[in-house]
C-alpha positions as CSV (number, residue, x, y, z in Angstrom):
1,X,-3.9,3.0,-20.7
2,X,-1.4,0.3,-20.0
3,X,-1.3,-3.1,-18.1
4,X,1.7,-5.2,-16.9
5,X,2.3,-7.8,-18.9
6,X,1.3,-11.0,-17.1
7,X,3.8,-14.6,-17.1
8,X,2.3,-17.0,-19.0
9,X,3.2,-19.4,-21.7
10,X,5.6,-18.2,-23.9
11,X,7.4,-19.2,-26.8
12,X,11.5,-17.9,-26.9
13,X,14.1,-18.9,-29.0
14,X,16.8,-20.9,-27.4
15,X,20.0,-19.6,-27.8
16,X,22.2,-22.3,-27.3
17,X,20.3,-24.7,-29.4
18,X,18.6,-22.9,-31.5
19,X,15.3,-24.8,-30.3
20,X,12.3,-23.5,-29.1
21,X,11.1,-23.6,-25.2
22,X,7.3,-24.0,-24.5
23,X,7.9,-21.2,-21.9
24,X,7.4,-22.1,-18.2
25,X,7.5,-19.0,-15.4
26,X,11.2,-18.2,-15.1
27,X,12.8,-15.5,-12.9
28,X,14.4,-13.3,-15.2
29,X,11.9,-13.8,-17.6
30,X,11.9,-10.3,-19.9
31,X,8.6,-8.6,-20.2
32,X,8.1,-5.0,-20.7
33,X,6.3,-3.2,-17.9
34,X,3.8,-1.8,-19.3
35,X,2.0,-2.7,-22.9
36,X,-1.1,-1.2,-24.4
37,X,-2.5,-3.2,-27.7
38,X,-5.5,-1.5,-29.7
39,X,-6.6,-2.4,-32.9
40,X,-5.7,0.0,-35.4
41,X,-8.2,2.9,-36.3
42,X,-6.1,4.2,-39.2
43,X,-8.1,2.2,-41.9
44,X,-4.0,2.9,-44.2
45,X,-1.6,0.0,-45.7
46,X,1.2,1.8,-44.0
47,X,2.8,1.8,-41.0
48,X,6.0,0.7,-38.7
49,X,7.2,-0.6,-35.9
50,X,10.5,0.3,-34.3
51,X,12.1,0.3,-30.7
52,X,12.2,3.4,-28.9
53,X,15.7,5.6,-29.2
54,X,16.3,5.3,-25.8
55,X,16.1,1.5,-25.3
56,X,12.9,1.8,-23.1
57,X,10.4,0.1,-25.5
58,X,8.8,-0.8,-28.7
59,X,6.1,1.1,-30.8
60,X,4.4,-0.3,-33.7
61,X,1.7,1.6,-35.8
62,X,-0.8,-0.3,-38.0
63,X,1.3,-3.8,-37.9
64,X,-0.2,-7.0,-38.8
65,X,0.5,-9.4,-36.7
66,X,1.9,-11.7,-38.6
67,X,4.6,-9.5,-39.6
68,X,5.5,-8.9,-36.1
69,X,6.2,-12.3,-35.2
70,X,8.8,-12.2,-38.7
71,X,10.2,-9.6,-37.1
72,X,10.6,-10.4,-33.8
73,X,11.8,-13.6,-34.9
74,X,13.7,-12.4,-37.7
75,X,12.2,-15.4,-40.0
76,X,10.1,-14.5,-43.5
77,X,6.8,-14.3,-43.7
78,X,6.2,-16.8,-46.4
79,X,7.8,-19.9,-43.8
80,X,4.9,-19.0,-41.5
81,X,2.3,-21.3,-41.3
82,X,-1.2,-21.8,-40.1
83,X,-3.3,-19.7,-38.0
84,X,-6.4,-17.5,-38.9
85,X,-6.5,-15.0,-41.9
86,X,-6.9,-11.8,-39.3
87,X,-2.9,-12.6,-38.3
88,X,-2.5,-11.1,-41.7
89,X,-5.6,-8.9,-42.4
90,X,-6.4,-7.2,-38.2
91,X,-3.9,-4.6,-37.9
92,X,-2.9,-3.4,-34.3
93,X,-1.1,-0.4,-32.5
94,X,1.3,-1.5,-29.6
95,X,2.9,0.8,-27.1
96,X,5.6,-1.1,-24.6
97,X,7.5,0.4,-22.7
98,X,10.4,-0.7,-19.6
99,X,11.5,0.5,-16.5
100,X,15.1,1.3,-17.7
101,X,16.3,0.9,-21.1
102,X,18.3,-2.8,-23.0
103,X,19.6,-3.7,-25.7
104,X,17.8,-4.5,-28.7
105,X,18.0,-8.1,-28.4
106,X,16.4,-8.3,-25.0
107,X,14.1,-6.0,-26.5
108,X,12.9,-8.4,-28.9
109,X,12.7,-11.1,-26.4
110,X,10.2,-9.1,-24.6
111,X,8.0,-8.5,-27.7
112,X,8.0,-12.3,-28.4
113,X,6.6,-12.6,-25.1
114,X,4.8,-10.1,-25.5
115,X,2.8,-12.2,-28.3
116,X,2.9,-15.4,-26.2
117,X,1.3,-13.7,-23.4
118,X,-1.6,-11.2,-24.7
119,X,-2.3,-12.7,-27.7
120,X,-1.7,-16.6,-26.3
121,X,0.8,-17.6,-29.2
122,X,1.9,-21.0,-29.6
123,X,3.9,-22.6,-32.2
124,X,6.7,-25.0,-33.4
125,X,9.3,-24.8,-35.4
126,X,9.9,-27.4,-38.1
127,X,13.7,-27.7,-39.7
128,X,14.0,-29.2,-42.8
129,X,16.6,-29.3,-46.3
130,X,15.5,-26.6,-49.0
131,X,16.8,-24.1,-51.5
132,X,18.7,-21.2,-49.9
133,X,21.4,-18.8,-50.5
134,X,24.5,-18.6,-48.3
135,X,25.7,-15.6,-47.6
136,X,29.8,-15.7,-47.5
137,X,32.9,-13.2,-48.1
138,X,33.9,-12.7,-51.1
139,X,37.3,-13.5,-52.4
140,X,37.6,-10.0,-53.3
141,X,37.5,-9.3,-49.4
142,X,34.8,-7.3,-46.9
143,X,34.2,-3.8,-48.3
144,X,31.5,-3.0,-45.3
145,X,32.9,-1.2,-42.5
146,X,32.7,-2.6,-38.8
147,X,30.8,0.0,-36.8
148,X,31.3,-0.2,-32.8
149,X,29.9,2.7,-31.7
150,X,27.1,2.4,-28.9
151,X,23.4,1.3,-30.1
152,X,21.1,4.2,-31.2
153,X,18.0,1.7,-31.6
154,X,17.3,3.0,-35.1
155,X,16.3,1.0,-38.3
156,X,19.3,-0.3,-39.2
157,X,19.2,-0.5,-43.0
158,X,16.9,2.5,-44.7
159,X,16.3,4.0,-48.0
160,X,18.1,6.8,-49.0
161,X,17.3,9.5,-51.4
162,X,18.5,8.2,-54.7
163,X,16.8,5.1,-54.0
164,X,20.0,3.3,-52.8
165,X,20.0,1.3,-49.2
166,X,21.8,3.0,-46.5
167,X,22.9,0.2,-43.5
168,X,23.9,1.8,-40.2
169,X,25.3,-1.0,-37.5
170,X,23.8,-3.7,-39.4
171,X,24.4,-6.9,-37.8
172,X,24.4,-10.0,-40.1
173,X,21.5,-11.8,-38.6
174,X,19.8,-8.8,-39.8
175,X,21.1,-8.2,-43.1
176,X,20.2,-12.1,-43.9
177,X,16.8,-11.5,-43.2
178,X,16.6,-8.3,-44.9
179,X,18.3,-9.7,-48.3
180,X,15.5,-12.5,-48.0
181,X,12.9,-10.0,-48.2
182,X,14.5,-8.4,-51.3
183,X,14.4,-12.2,-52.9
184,X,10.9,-12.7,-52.1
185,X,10.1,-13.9,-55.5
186,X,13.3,-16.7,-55.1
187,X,11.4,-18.2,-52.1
188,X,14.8,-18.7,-50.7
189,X,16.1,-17.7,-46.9
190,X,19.2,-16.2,-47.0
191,X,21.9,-18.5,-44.3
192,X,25.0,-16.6,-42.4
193,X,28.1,-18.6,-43.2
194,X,30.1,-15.2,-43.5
195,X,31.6,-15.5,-39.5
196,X,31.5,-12.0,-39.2
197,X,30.4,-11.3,-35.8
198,X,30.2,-7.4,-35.9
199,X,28.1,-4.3,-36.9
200,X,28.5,-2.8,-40.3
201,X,27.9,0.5,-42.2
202,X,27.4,0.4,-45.8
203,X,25.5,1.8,-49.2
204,X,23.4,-1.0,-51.2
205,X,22.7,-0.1,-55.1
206,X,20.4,-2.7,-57.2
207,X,18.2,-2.5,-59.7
208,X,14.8,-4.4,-58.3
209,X,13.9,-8.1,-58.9
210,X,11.3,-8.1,-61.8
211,X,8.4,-10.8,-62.3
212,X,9.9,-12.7,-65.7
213,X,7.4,-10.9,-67.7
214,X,8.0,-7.4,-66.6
215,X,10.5,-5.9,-68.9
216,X,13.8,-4.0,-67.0
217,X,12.1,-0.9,-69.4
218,X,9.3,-0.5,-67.2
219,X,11.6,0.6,-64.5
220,X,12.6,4.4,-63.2
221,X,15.9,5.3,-65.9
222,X,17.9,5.7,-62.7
223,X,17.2,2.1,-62.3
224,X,17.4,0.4,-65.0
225,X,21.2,0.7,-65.3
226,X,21.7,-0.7,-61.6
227,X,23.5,-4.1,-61.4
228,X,21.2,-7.2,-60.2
229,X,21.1,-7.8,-55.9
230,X,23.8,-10.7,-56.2
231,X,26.4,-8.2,-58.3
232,X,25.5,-5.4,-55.7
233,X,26.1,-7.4,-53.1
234,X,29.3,-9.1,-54.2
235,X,30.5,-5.5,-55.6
236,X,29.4,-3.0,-52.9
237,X,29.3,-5.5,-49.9
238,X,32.4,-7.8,-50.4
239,X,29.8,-11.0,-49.9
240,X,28.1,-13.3,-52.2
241,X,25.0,-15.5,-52.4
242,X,25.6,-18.4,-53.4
243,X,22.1,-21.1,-54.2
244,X,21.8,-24.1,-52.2
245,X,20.8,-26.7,-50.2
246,X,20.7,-26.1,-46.6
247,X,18.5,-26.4,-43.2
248,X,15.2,-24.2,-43.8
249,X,12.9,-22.9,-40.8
250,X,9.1,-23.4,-40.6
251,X,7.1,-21.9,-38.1
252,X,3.9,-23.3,-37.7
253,X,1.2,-21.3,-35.6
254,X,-0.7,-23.8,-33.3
255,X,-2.5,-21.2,-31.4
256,X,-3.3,-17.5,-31.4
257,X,-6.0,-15.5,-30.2
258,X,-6.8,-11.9,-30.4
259,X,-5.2,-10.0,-27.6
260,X,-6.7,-9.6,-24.5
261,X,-7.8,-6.5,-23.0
262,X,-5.6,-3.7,-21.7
């Protein structure tokens, strides 16, 4: 069912410089150790993708692969670029697994290469001055509560039952590219400039962004009294987003291919 990964070209995120490496064979290049790709035979729209809850892989059920490499890469969808329409139409089901278990971070490395490797991924990254929203603290201070208890691998920010947001050791990277998701409609990524450099717990109430000509009326009643994302945030959260100019990520796909065989 599975095959080791092979080394091959990848394409990784430099840490240091925020650049990206046309991948050359490196020794302690992360790969999982085994890795089974199908194409999905559920015929659905849903689906997930998550690590496993001991550290020792990543599962993903009815993914596009499109939205894998957003992420993986933690950048939205609609600042990636090129490719053929399958990366958003072919759907796949990945099982990867390790020989001992990581952190989620290296976890994610793996999956990049993952993509580089079986489904020969190359692209570039383009930087350029945009419209986003910087994410900051408040002057009414941080309301979220720093969280340093040991990784559990689970989603870190979930719906709960009254249709508020539920964030378990959310850390910033993540909740920037989550917030970006909820602003879909503003075409805007959402830039860190809070400093905070640990985990957070919190609860997230906000009434939906609406299309301009879709009344707040047509919404559930236990929504329609909600405040808007940016009060939420600034209210429940202790941050604010703030519209502006700053550095916006493109990823451009040069290459892909459907995945080779397992």
């Amino acid at each position: 069912m599975f095959k080791r990964t092979a080394c091959l070209l990848a394409v990784m995120v430099a840490a240091s410089t925020g650049l990206f490496a046309q991948g050359q064979d490196k020794p302690n290049r992360l790969t999982f150790e085994v890795a089974s790709i199908r194409p999905s035979q559920s015929g659905g729209q849903g689906g997930g993708i998550k690590p496993l809850p001991d550290g020792r892989g990543y599962v993903a059920q009815n993914i596009p692969i499109k939205l894998m490499i957003s992420l993986m890469y933690k950048v939205p969808m609609r600042q990636i670029s090129g490719g053929p329409d399958w990366l958003n139409t072919d759907r796949y089901d990945v099982e990867a697994r390790t020989d001992h278990p990581y952190g989620i971070d290296d976890l994610h490395v793996m999956f990049q290469n993952l993509l580089a490797d079986r489904f020969n991924l190359k692209f570039h990254k383009v930087v350029k001055e945009g419209p986003v929203y910087a994410l900051t603290v408040d002057k009414s201070g941080l309301k979220m509560k720093a969280d340093d208890r040991e990784q559990d691998f689970k989603i870190p920010i979930n719906a709960g039952s009254d249709s508020a947001f539920v964030g378990a050791r959310v850390p910033m990277s993540y909740l920037c590219w989550w917030l970006g998701q909820q602003l879909q409609r503003d075409g805007r990524p959402v830039i860190d400039k809070t400093g905070l450099d640990k985990n957070y717990d919190f609860t997230l109430s906000f009434a939906p962004e609406l299309p301009p000509e879709v009344s707040k009326e047509n919404l559930p009643p236990e929504l329609r009294d909600r405040p808007s994302i940016f009060d939420a945030v600034r209210e429940q959260l202790g941050l604010k987003l703030q519209a502006e100019k700053g550095p916006v990520d493109d990823y451009v796909i040069d290459h892909v291919e459907r995945p080779s065989a397992n």
